[in-house]
Each structure stands twice: as C-alpha cells, then as structure tokens.
C-alpha positions, 0 to 999 in steps of 0.5 A, a space after each residue: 858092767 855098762 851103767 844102763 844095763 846095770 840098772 835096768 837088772 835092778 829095776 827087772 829085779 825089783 819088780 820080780 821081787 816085788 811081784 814075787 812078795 805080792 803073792 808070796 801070802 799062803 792065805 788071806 782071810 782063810 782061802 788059800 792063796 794060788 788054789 783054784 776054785 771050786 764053785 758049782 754051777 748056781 741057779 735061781 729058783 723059779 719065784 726068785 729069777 721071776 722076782 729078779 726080773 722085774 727088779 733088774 727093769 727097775 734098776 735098768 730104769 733107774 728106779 733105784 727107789 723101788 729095786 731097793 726094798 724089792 730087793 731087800 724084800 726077795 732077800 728075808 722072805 722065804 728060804 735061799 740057797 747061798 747061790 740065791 742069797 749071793 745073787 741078791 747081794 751083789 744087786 743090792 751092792 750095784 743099787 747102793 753104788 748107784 746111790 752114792 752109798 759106798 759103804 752099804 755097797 760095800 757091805 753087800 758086795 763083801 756079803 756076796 764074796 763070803 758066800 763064795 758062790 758065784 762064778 770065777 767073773 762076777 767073784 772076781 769082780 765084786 772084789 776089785 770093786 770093794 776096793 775101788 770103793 774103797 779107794 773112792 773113800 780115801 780108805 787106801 789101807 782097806 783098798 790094798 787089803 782089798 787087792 791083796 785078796 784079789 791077788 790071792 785067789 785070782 788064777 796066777 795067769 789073770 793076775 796080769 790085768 793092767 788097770 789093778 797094777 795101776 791102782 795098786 800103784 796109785 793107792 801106795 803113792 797115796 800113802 807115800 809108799 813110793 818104792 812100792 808104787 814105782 814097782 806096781 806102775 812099772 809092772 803095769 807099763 811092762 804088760 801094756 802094748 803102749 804106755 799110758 801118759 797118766 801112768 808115766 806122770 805117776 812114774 814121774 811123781 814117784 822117781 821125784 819122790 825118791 829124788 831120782 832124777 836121772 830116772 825122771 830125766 828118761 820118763 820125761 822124755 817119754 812123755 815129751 814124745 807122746 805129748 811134745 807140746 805139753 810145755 809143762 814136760 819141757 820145763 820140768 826137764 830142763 829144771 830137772 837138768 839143772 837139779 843135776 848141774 847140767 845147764 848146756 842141757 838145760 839150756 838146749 831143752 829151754 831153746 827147743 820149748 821156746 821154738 816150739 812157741 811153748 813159753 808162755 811165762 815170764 820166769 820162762 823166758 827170764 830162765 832162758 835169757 840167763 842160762 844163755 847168758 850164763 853160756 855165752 850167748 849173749 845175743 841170743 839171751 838178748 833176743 828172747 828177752 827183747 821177745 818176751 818184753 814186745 810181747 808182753 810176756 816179760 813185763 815191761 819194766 826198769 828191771 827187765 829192759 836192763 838185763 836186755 841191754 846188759 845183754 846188748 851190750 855184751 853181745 856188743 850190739 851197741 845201738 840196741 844196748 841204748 835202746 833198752 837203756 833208754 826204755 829202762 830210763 823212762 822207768 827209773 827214778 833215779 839216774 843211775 840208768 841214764 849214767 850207764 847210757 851216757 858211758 854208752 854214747 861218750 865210748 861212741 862220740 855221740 856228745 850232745 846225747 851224752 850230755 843230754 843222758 849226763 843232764 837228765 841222770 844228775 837232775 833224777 839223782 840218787 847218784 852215790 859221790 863216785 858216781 857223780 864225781 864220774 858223771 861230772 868228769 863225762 859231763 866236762 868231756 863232753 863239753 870239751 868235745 862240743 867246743 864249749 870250753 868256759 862250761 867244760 872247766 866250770 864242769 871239771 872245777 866241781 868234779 875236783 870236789 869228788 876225791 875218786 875222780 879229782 886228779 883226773 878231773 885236775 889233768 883235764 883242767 889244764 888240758 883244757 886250759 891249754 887248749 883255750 890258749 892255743 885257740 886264743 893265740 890264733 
C-alpha cells in the first residue's frame, strides 16, 4: 500500500478512536451519557420576572454593584421553584464572570446545571462556560472534566462544534497530551469548511512535540498558502528539511523566502549563503552575502566579508574575491588576510598590489613561520618580477631561514643570480 494512503488510514483511524473513546463513558457525574433530556418548559412567577427585569437593566448598564446583592436578595427571600433558583444562578454567574470572580461564576454556573432545569441552550452552555473559566485559570484537569460532561449529555448530532474540539485540543497540549490534542485538533480542522491558521500552528506544535517532522513538513505548507509572507513559516521549514537531511530542499525553500524579500536576519542569510555553498553554488552564496553585508543585514565585519570572498574566489570571480578580501582587511588585525590577497594578485601578475598587500601582511604580523617564510618566497617573486632584482635576493636570502619554503627560496636564488648576469653582460 502506497505510504500517503497508508498514512492517512492511520490518522482516520486515530481520530475515529479517539472520537469513539471521548464518549465511550456510560455516566459521568451520575447522568447517563448519549440520554437525551427531559426538561419541562420552566416559568418565572410574576414577582421573581418583575424582579429579574430591573436587575437585567442594571447588569445590561453595567451596574454590577447593585445586580449582585438584588440578585442575592431575590435568591434567599421567599420560596423558589428549581426553574426559578436555576434562573437566578446562571445570572449571578454572568455578574461574577463580568467582575473577573472566575471561581464565584463558576460556583454559580455549576449551581444551575445541578438544578438540571433550563433548557437544552443555556444548559448546554453554562457547561462549556465552566470550563472556559476553568481553562482561564490554568485548572486544565477541571476544564477537561468539564467538556467530558458537555460530551456526555450533549445530543450525539451537536457534538460537532468547532470551537470545543479546538479547546479540547488546546487544554491536552497544555498538559503536554500531545497525541491527545493532535486528534481533538484534527477533528476540528475535519468539520470546518476552511482551516483556521491558529489551528494549523497548534497542529504544527503537536507534530514538533512528537518529533513528526514529515507531518510538520505538510502543515507548514499549509500555513505558507494561507499566510506566504509569514517569513517565520518558511524558516521553519527549511529547518525542518534539514532536520530530515534534505538540504536541496532546504536550500530551495530559503531561496524563495529570500526572493520574496523575506529575510531579514543575519543567520539567515549566513544559512543560505552556506547551503549554497555546500551545493555548489558558490556565486550565488557569494551574492546574498554581498546583499546582506550592502545592506546591513550581514554585519560588516572580518568574518563575514571573508566567507564573501571565499565564495568569489570559488565562483572564480577574482576581481571581486579581492574586493571583499581588502574589505575584511581593513578589520583585521593580523595579516593573515592580506596574505590570502597577496596569493590573489601574485596568480593575476598584479606585483606592485602584491607587494604592497605582502608589505602590509608582515607589518600587522601574527603570521605563523610557514606562513611567513610563503609571504617572503612571494614578496622575492615580486620583486624579481618588478625588476628589482638586488631587493629580490636580500628577500630570498631571509626566506631561506623558513625550512618549509628554503630549497625553494635557494632555487630562486641562483634564478635570480643568473638573471643578474645575464642583463650585466649586456
């Protein structure tokens, strides 16, 4: 069987499993689960609606102060039905809520659904609002118990309700239920006519939990079509594709985001300017870097205009390799850069430069012995090359003390010698 169809059976099965075991519970809190009610049709006594009514103007004023104690009031004076006691209840919850008293509201609310009066609606309701509150107050257990209630006697046809799959599937992740809240979320993606981008970012964190990364892979791509200049997206799945040793693909995801104008970090472009690099690109790693350092992006110091002209020089662009060599010069305080731009100008016969670049290279120092013996054997070439040939032995007689570079420095010598003697016999 072909993997993707294999793997979407999995995921179906998952989710009938999991939607299966979500009301597999015969009774929670005593009710029978999958029972439909039976509530008679309530009514207020004619003091209690004439006592609502004011209260609800102060409420729908705002005047929580006084709807509270009325409220209180109407609820120990005088006898109540349920209907009525019930009534009061979930509006003294609705103030609470309003005050920011999430655990009075909650003992209201819940105080109402015990009554078991009100109908199907507001019933129905007061529960997924405890566990709101709930969840509000970081009680995820209590708020999962919560909507295992609501799952319990809600109709099996108005279980399908977007937003409480979606809570659902934020409360396990909260509690580092992953698997748990990968199945809620996928049920709530499943009944919506189009995916929500905050649903795929919790799809996302659940597959990275469980290290899926070829999952993430799909939902990022999901994500990169509803929101394609979301740089975050691309990054992550060019990382992702690393993560699953797949850098032509990292690479050409890194590329698009950097078309796009999306990059705006230097580890960004330093990522791309190396997987370039690491494929074969070389101008083109040479290219962003040059971008990134113009721009500002790439800070403009030794390191990073020397991985410029490494690249350059690989892309065998010369004229520019010494460009960015002479840029990550000025910041060095050694001479080690000025010698890799002298090897440049001494391969393009460019001598007075190289002299010049050999010169600066051995007054900076910090120049190990094989390297300094090599700048002397090149500072004596150029010399030769230039006509100066008195300062070019003087040159090779001290590049002699090297061992590395001594034979060669001895050849040149009596190469020099020789061409001394010819040029005097003329």
């Amino acid at each position: 069987m072909d993997e993707p169809i294999t793997r979407y059976l999995l995921a179906a099965t998952l989710t009938l499993l999991f939607s299966i075991a979500a009301f597999a519970q015969s009774e929670v809190r005593g009710v029978a689960c999958g029972v439909e009610r039976e509530v008679s049709a309530g009514a207020l006594g004619e003091a209690t609606f004439n006592r609502l009514s004011g209260i609800y103007d102060d409420i729908a004023e705002e005047r929580f102060d006084q709807a509270y104690p009325a409220l209180e009031s109407l609820l120990t004076r005088g006898r109540r039905s349920d209907y009525e006691l019930a009534v009061i209840h979930q509006a003294m919850g609705h103030v609470r809520m309003q005050q920011d008293r999430a655990d009075d509201a909650i003992s209201h609310f819940g105080q109402a659904v015990e009554y078991d009066t009100l109908p199907d609606g507001q019933h129905f309701e007061m529960i997924l609002i405890i566990a709101h509150l709930h969840y509000g107050e970081e009680r995820f257990r209590a708020a999962l118990d919560q909507l295992d209630f609501w799952f319990c006697v809600v109709p099996g046809d108005q279980r399908q309700v977007v937003d409480v799959w979606v809570m659902k599937a934020s409360i396990h992740a909260q509690i580092e239920e992953f698997r748990e809240a990968l199945a809620a979320v996928d049920r709530a993606i499943d009944l919506a006519d189009e995916p929500r981008e905050q649903w795929l970012q919790l799809k996302l964190g659940m597959h990275l939990e469980l290290n899926e990364y070829r999952e993430a892979v799909d939902v990022l791509k999901q994500l990169i079509q509803i929101k394609p200049d979301n740089k975050t997206y691309w990054v992550q799945l060019s990382a992702l594709y690393v993560e699953l040793g797949d850098e032509p693909q990292s690479k050409s995801v890194l590329k698009l985001a950097f078309r796009r104008g999306l990059l705006d970090r230097q580890t960004e472009y330093l990522q791309l300017a190396s997987l370039l690099q690491a494929e074969g690109a070389p101008r083109r790693a040479a290219e962003v870097m040059e971008d990134g350092l113009q721009g500002g992006i790439i800070e403009d110091n030794r390191r990073n205009w020397e991985m410029a002209a490494g690249a350059w020089y690989q892309a065998r662009e010369l004229e520019r390799a010494l460009i960015a060599y002479e840029r990550a010069g000025r910041q060095s305080d050694d001479g080690k850069i000025d010698m890799q731009r002298a090897f440049l100008l001494t391969n393009l016969e460019r001598w007075e430069e190289a002299e010049a670049a050999l010169r600066r290279a051995m007054d900076l120092g910090g120049l190990s012995d094989v390297e300094m013996g090599n700048a002397l054997l090149l500072l004596g070439t150029a010399h030769f090359n230039l006509g100066d040939l008195d300062r070019s032995l003087e040159v090779f007689d001290q590049a002699t003390r090297y061992a590395r570079v001594s034979q060669a420095a001895r050849e040149w010598i009596n190469h020099v010698r020789e061409a001394r003697g010819r040029r005097s016999s003329l």
